[in-house]
Each structure stands twice: as C-alpha cells, then as structure tokens.
ROLUM-598157 format. One record per atom (N, C-alpha, C): x, y, z; chain; residue in one letter; residue number from 1. Coordinates in steps of 0.001 Angstrom, whole numbers, plus 524288, in hexadecimal, padded with zeros to 5 digits. Example, Ala and Ser with C-alpha at 12.3 -4.5 7.8 and 13.67 -1.06 7.14 Angstrom:
<rs>
@xx = 83386, yy = 7E9C6, zz = 81E78, mol = A, type = A, seq = 1
@xx = 8300C, yy = 7EE6C, zz = 81E78, mol = A, type = A, seq = 1
@xx = 83390, yy = 7F31C, zz = 81E78, mol = A, type = A, seq = 1
@xx = 83232, yy = 7F736, zz = 81BA8, mol = A, type = S, seq = 2
@xx = 83566, yy = 7FBDC, zz = 81BE4, mol = A, type = S, seq = 2
@xx = 83264, yy = 8001E, zz = 81EBE, mol = A, type = S, seq = 2
</rs>
This chain:
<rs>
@xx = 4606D, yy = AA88B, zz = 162B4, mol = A, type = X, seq = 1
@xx = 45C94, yy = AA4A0, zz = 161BF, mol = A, type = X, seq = 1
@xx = 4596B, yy = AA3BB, zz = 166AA, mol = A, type = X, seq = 1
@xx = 4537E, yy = AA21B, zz = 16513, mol = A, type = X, seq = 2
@xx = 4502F, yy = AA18C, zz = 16AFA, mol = A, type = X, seq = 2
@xx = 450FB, yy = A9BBF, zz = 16BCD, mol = A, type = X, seq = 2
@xx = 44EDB, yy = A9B5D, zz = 17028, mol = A, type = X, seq = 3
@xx = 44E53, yy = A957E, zz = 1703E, mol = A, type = X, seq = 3
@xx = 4484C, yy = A9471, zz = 17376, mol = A, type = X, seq = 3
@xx = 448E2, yy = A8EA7, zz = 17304, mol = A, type = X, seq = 4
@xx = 4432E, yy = A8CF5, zz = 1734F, mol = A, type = X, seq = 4
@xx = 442B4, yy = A8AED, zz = 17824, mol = A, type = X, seq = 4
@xx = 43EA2, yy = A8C45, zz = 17B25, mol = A, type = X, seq = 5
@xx = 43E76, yy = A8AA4, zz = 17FC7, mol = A, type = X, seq = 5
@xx = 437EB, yy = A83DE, zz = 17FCA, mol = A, type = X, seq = 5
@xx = 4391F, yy = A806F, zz = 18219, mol = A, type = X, seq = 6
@xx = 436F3, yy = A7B09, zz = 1824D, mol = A, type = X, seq = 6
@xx = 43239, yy = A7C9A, zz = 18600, mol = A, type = X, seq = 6
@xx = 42E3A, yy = A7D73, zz = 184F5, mol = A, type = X, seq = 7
@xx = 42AD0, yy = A8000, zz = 18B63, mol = A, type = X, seq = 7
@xx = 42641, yy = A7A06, zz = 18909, mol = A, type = X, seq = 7
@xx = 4257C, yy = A7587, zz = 18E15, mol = A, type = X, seq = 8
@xx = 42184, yy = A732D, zz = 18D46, mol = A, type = X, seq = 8
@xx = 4217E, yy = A6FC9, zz = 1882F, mol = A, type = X, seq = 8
@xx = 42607, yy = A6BCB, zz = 1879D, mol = A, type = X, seq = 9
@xx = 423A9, yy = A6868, zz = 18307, mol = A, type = X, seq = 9
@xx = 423F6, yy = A6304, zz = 183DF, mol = A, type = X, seq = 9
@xx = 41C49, yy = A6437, zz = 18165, mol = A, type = X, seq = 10
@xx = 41A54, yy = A5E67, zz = 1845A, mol = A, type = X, seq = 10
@xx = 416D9, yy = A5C39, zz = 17FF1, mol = A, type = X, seq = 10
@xx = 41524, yy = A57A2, zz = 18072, mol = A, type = X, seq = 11
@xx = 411A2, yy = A5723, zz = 179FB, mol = A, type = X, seq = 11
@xx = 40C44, yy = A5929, zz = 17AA1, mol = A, type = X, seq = 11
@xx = 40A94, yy = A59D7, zz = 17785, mol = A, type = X, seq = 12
@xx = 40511, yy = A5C30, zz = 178C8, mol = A, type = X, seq = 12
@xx = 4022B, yy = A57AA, zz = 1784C, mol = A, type = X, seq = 12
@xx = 3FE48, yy = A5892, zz = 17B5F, mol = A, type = X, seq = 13
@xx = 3F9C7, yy = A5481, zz = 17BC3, mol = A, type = X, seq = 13
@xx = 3F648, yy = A53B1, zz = 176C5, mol = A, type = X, seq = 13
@xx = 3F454, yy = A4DC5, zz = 1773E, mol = A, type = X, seq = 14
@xx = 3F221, yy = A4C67, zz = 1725D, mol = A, type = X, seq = 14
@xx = 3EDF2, yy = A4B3D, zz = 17467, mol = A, type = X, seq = 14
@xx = 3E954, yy = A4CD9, zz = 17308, mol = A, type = X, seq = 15
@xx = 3E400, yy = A4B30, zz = 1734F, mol = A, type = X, seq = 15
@xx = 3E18D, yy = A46E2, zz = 170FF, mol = A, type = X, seq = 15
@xx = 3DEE5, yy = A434A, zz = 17239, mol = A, type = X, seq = 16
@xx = 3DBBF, yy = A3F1D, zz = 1700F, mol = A, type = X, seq = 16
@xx = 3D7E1, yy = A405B, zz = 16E68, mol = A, type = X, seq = 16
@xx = 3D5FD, yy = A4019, zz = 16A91, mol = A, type = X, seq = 17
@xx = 3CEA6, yy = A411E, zz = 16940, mol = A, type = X, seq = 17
@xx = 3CBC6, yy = A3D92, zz = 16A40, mol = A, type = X, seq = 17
@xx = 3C6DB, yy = A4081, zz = 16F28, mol = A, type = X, seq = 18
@xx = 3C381, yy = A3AC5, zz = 1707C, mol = A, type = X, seq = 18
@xx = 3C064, yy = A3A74, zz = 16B63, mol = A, type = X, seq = 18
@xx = 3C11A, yy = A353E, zz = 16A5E, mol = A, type = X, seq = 19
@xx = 3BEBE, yy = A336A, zz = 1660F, mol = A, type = X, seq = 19
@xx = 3B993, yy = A3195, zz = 167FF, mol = A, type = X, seq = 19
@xx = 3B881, yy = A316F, zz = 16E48, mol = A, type = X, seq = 20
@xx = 3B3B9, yy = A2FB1, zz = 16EB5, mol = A, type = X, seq = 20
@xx = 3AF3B, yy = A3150, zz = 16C36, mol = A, type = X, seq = 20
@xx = 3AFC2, yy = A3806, zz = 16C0C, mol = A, type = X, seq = 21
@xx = 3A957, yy = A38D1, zz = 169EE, mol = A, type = X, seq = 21
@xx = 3A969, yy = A39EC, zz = 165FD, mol = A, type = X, seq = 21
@xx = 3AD8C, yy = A3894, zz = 1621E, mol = A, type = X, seq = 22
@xx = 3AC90, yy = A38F7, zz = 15BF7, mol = A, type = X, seq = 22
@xx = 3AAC8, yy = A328F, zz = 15B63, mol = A, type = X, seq = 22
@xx = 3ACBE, yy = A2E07, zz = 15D0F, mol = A, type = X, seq = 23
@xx = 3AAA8, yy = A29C5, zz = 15BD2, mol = A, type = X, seq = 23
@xx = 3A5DB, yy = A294B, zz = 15C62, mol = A, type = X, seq = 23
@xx = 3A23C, yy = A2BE8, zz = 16243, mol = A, type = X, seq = 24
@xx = 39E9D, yy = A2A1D, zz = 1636A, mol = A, type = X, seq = 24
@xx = 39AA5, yy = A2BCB, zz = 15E6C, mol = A, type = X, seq = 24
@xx = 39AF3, yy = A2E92, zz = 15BB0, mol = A, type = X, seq = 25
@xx = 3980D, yy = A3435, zz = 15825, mol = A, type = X, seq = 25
@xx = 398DA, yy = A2F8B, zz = 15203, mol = A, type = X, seq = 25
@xx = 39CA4, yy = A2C1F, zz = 150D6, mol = A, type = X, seq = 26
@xx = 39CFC, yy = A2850, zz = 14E5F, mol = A, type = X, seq = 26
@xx = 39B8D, yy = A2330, zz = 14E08, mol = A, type = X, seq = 26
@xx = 3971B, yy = A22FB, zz = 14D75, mol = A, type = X, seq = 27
@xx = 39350, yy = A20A5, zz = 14D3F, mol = A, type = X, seq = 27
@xx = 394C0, yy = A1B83, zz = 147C8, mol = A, type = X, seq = 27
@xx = 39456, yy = A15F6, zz = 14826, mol = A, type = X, seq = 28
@xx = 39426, yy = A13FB, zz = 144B2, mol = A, type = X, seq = 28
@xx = 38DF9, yy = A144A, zz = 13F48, mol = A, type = X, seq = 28
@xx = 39202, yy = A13B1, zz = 13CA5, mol = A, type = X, seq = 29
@xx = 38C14, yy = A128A, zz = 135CD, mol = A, type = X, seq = 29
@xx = 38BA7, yy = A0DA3, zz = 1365B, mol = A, type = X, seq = 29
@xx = 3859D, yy = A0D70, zz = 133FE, mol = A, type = X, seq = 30
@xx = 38196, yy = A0A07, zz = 1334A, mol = A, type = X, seq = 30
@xx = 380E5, yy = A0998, zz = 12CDC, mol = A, type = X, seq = 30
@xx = 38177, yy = A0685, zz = 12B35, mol = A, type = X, seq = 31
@xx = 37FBA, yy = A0384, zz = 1250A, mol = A, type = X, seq = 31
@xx = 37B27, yy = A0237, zz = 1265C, mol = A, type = X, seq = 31
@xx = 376CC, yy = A035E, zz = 122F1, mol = A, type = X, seq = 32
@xx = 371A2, yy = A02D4, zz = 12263, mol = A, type = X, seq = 32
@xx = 36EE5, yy = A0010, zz = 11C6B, mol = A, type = X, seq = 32
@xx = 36D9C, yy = 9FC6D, zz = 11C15, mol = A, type = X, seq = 33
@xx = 36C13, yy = 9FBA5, zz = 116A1, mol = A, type = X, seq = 33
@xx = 364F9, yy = 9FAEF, zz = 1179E, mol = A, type = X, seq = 33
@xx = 36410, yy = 9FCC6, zz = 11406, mol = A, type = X, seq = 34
@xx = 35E40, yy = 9FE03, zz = 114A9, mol = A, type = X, seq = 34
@xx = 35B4C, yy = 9FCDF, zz = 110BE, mol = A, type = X, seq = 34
@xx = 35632, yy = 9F9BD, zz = 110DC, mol = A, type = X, seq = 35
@xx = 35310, yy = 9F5CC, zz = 10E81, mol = A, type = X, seq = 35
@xx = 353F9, yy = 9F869, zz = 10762, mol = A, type = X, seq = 35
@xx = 352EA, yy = 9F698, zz = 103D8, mol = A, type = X, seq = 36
@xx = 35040, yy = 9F70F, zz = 0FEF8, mol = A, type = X, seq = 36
@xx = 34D5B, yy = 9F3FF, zz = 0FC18, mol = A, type = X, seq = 36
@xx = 34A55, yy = 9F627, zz = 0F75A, mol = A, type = X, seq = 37
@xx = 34792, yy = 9F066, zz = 0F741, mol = A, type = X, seq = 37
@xx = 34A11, yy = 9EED6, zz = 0F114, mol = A, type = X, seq = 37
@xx = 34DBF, yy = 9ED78, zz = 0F137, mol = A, type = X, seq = 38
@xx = 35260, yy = 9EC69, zz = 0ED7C, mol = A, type = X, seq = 38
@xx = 35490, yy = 9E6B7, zz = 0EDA4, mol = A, type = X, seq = 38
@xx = 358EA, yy = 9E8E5, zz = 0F138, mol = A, type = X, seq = 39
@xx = 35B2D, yy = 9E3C7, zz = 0F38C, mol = A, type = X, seq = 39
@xx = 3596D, yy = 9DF5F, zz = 0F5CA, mol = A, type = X, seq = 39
@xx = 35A82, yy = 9DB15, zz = 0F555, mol = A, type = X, seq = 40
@xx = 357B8, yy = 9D409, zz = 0F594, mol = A, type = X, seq = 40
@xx = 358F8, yy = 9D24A, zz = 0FD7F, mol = A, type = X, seq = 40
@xx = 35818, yy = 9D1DC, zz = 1005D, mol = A, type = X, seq = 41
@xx = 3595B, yy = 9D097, zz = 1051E, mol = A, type = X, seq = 41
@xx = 35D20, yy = 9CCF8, zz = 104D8, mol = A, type = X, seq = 41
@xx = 35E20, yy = 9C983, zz = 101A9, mol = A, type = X, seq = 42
@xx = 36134, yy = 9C676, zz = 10119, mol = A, type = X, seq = 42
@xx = 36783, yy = 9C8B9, zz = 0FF24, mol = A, type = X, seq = 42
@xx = 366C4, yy = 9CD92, zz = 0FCA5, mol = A, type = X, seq = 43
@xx = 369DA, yy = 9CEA6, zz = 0FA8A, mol = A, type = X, seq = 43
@xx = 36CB5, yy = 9D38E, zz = 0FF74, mol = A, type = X, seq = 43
@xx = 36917, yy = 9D4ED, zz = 1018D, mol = A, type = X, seq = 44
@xx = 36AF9, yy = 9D961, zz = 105E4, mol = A, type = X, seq = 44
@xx = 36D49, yy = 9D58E, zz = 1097A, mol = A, type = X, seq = 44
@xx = 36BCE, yy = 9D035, zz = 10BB3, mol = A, type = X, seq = 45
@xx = 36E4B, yy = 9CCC2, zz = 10F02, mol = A, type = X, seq = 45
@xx = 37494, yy = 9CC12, zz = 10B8B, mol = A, type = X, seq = 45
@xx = 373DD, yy = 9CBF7, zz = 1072F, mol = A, type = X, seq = 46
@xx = 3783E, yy = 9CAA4, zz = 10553, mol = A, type = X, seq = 46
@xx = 37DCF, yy = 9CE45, zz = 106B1, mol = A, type = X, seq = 46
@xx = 37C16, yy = 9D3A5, zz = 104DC, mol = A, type = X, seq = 47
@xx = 37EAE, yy = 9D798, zz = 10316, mol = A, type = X, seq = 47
@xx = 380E3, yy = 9DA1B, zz = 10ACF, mol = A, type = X, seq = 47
@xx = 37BBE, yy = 9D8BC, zz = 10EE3, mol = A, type = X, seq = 48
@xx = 37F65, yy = 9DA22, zz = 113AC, mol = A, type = X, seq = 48
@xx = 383FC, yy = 9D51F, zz = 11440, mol = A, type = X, seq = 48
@xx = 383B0, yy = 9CD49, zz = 11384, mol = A, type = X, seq = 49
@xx = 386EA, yy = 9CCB6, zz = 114FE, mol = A, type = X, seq = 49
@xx = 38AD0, yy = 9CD14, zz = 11223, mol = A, type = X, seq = 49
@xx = 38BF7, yy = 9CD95, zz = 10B40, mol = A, type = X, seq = 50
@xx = 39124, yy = 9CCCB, zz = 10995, mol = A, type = X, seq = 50
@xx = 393AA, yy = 9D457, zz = 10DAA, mol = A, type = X, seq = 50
@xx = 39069, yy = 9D82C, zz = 10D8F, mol = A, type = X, seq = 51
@xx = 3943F, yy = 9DC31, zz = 10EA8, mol = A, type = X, seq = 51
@xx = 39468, yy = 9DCA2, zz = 114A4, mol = A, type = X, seq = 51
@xx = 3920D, yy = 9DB13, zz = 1169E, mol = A, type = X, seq = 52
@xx = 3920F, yy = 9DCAF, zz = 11C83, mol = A, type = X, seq = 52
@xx = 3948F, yy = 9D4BB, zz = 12067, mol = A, type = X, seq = 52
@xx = 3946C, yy = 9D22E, zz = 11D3C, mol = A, type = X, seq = 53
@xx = 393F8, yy = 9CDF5, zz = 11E91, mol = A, type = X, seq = 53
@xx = 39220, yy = 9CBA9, zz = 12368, mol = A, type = X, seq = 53
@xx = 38DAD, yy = 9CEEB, zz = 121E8, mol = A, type = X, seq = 54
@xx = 38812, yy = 9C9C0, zz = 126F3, mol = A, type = X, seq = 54
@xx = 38818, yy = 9C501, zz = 124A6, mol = A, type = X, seq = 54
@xx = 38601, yy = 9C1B1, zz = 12993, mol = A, type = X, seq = 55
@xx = 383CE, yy = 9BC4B, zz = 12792, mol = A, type = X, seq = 55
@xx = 37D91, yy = 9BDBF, zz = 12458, mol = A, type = X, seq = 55
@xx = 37C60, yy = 9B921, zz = 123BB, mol = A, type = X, seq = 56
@xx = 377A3, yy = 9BAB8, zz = 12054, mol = A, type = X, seq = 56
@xx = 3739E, yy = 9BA70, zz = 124B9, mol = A, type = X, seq = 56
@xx = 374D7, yy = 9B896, zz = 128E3, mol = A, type = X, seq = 57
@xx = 36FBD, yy = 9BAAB, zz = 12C3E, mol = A, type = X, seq = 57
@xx = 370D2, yy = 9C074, zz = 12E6E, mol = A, type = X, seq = 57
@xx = 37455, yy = 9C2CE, zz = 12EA0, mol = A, type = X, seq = 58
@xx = 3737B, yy = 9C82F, zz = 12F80, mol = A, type = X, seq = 58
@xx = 3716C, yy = 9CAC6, zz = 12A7C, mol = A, type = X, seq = 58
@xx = 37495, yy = 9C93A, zz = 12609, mol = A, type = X, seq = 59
@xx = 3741D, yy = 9CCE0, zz = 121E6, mol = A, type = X, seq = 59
@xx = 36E7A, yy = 9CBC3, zz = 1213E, mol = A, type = X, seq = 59
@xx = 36B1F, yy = 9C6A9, zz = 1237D, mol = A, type = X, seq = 60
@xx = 365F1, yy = 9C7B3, zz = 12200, mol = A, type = X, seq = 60
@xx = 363AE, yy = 9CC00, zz = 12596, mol = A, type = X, seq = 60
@xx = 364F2, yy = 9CC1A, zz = 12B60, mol = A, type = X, seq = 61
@xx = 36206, yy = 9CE6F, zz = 12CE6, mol = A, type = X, seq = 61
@xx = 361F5, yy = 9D425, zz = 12BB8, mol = A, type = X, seq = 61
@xx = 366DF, yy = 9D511, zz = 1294F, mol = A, type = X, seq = 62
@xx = 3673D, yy = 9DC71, zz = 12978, mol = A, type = X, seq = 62
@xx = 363DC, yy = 9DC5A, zz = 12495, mol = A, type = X, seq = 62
@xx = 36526, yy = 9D93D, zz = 12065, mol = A, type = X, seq = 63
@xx = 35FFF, yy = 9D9B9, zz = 11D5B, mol = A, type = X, seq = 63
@xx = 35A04, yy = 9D948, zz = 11DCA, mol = A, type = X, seq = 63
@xx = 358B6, yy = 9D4F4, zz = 12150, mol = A, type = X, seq = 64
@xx = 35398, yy = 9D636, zz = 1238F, mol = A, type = X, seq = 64
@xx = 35245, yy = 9DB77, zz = 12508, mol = A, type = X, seq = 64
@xx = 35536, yy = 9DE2F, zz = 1281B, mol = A, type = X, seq = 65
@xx = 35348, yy = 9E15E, zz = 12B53, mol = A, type = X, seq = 65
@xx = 355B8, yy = 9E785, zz = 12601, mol = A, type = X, seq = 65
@xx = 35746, yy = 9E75D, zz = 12307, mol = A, type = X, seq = 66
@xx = 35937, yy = 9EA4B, zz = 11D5D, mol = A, type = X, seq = 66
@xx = 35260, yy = 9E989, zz = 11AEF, mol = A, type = X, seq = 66
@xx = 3501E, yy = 9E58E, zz = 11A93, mol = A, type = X, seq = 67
@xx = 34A83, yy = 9E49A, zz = 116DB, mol = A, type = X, seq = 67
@xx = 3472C, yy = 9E5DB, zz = 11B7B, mol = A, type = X, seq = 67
@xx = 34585, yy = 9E371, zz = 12014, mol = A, type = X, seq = 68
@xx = 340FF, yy = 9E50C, zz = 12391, mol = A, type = X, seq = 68
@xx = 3425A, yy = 9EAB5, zz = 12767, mol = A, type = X, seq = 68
@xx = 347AD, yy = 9ED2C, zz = 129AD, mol = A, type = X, seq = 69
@xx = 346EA, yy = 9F1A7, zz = 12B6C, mol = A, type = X, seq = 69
@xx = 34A33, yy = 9F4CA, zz = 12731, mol = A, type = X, seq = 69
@xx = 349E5, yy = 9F57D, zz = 122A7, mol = A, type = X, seq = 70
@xx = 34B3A, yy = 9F806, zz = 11E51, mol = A, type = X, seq = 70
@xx = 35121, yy = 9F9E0, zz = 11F09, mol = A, type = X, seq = 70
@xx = 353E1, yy = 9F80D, zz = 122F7, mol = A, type = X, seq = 71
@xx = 35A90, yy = 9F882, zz = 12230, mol = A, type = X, seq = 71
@xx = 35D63, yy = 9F4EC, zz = 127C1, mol = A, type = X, seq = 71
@xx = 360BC, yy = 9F5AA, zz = 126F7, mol = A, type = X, seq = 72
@xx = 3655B, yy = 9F119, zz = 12A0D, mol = A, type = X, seq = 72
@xx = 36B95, yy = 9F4D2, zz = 12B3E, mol = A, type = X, seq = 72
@xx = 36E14, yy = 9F46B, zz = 12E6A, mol = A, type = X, seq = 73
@xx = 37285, yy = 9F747, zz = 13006, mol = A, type = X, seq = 73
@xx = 375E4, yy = 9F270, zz = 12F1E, mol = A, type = X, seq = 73
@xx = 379EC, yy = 9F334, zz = 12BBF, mol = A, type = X, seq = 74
@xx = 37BD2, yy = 9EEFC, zz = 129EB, mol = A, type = X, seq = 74
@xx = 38329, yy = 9EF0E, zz = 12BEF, mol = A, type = X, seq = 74
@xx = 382D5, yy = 9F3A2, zz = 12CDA, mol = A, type = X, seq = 75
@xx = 3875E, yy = 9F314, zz = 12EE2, mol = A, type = X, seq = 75
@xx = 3892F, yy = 9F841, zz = 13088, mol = A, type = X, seq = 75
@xx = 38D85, yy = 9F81C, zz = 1338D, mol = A, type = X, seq = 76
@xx = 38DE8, yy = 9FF05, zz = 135FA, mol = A, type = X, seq = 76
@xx = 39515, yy = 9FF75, zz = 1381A, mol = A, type = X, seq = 76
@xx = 39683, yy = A043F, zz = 138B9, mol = A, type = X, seq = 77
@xx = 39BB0, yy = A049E, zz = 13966, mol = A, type = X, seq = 77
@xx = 39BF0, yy = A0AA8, zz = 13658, mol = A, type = X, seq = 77
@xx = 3A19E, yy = A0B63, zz = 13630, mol = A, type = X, seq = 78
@xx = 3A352, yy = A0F62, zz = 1331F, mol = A, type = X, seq = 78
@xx = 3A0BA, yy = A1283, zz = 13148, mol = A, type = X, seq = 78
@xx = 3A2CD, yy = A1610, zz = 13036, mol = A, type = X, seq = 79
@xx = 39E41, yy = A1979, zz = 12BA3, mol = A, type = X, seq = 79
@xx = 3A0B1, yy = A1932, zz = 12491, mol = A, type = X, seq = 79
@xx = 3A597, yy = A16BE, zz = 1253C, mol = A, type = X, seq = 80
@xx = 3A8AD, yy = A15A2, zz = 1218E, mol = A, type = X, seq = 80
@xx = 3A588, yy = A104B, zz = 1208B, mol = A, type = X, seq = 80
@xx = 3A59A, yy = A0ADA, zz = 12233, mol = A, type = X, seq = 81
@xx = 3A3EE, yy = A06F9, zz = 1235C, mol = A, type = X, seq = 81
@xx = 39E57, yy = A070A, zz = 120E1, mol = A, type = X, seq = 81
@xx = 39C2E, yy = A0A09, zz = 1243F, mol = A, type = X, seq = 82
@xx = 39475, yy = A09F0, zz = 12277, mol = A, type = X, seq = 82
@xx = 39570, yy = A0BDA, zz = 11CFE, mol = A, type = X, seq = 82
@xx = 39852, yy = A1011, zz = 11A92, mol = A, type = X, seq = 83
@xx = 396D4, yy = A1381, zz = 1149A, mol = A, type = X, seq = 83
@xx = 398FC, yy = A0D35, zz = 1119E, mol = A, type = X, seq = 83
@xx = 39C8D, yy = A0B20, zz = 11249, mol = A, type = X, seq = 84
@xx = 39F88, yy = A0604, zz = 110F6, mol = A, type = X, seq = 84
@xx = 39B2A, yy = A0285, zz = 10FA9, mol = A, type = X, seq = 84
@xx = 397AD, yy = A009E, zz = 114E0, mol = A, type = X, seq = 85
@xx = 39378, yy = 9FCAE, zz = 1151C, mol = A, type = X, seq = 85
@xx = 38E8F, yy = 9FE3A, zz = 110D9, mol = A, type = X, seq = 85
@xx = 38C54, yy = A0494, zz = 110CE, mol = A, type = X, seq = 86
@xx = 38935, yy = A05AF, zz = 10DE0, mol = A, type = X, seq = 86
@xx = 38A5B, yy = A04AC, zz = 10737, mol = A, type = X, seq = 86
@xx = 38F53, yy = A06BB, zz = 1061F, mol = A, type = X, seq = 87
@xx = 392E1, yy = A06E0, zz = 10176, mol = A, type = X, seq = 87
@xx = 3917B, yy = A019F, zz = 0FF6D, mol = A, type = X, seq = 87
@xx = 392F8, yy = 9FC68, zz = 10295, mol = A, type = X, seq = 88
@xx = 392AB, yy = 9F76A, zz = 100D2, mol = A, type = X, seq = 88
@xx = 38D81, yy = 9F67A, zz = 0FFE0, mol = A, type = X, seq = 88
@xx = 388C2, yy = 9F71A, zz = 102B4, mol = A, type = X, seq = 89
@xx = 382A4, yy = 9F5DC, zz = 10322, mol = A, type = X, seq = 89
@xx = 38093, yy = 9F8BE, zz = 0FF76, mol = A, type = X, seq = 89
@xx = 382CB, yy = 9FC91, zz = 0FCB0, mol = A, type = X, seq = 90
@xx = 3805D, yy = A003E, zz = 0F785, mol = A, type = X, seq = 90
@xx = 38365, yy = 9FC9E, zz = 0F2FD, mol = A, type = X, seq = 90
@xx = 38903, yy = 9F9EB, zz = 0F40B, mol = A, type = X, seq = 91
@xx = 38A6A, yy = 9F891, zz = 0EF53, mol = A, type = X, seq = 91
@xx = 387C5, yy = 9F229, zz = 0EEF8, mol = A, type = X, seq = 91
@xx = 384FC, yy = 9F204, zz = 0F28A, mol = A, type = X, seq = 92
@xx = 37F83, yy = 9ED38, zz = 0F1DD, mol = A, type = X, seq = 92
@xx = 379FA, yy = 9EDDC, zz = 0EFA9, mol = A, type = X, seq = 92
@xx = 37B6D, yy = 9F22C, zz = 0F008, mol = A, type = X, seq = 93
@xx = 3743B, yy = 9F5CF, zz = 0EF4D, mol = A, type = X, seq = 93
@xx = 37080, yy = 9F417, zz = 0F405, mol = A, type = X, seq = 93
@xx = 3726E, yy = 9F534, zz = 0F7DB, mol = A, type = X, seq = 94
@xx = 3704A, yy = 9F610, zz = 0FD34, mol = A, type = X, seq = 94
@xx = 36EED, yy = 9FB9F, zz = 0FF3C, mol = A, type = X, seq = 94
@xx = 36B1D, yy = 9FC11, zz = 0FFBF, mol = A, type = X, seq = 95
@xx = 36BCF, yy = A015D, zz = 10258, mol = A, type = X, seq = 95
@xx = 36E12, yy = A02DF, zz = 10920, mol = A, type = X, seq = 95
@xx = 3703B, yy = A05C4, zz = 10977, mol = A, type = X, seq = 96
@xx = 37532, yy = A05C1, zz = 10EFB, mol = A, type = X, seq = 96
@xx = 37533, yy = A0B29, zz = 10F38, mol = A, type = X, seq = 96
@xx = 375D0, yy = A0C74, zz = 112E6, mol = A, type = X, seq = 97
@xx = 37767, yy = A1289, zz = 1162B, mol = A, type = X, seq = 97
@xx = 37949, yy = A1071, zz = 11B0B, mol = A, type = X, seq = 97
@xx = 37D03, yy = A1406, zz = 11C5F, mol = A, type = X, seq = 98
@xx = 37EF7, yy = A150F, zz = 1215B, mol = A, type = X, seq = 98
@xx = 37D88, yy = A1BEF, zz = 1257A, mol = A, type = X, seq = 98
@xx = 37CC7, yy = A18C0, zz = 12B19, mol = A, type = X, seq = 99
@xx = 37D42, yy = A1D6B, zz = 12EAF, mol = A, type = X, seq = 99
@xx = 380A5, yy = A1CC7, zz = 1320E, mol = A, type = X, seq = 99
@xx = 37EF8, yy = A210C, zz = 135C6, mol = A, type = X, seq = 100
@xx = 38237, yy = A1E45, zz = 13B14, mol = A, type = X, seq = 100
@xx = 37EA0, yy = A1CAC, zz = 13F86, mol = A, type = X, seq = 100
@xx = 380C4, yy = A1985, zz = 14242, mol = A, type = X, seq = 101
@xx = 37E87, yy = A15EC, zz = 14587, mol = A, type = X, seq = 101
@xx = 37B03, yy = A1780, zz = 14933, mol = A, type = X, seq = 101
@xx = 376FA, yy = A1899, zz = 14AAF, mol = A, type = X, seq = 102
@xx = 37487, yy = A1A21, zz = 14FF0, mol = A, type = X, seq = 102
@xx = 3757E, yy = A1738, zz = 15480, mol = A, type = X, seq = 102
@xx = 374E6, yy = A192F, zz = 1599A, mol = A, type = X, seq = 103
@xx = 37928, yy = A173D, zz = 15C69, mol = A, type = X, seq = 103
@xx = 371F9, yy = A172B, zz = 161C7, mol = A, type = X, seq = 103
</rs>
C-alpha cells in the first residue's frame, strides 16, 4: 500500500469582490408622470398624495409642474420600486414611465 504524503496544507485564500464599480454603474430610477389632457389637477393632486403620501402642498406642486412643464419626477429608487410606482400610477390612469437617473 502507498501512502500519502501532507506537502503544504493551508486554506486557500478567499477573494472579496470590489463591489465598488458595479455600484457606481447602478444608478437609481426615476418615476416620471407626464401631462395629459384627461386627468382633473385636482385629481392628479389626489392620486400623488394617497400613493406617494405628500402633503397637499407638495402633491400640488409636482402637479403644477406635471400641467405647466408637461411632467414631474415623482419618486425614484429601485428599479424594482420605480416598475412598482409606475404599476400603481397606470392603475390610476396616470401616465408614468420610468428611467434611470442622470447624474
């Protein structure tokens, strides 16, 4: 019978992955809802605070600026999060898209 000789046992090294430059390249989304001539201003003030819960002086202003610069960034995060935020603003009949953020 042979036998086994022990040469060198040590653990092998474990590497970390810099996660730095995959985060940087991950960029947060932007929710966008953008003017129509449908919906009541009153009713778009409505529909950002029950889902996003602004006060009604924000929710007016993102609507102001939704009717006079034809859209508003209503909220941002995730990319899970933003498809989430758009999902809810279509089941209002809002119109909503998401990107990612310019930096």
């Amino acid at each position: 019978m042979g036998y086994f000789q022990l040469v060198n046992a040590r653990p092998a090294e474990v590497l970390e992955p810099d996660v730095g430059d995959a985060t940087k390249f991950d960029k947060p989304w932007i929710v966008i809802v953008w003017n129509d001539p449908i919906n009541l201003m009153s009713y778009v003030t409505f529909v950002f605070q029950k889902l996003f819960g602004y006060s009604l002086e924000k929710a007016t202003e993102l609507m102001l600026d939704v009717h006079h610069k034809g859209r508003a960034v209503v909220s941002n995060g995730s990319r899970e999060r933003a498809e989430f935020d758009v999902y809810r603003l279509h089941e209002h009949g809002l119109w909503a898209t998401m990107e990612h953020e310019t930096l």
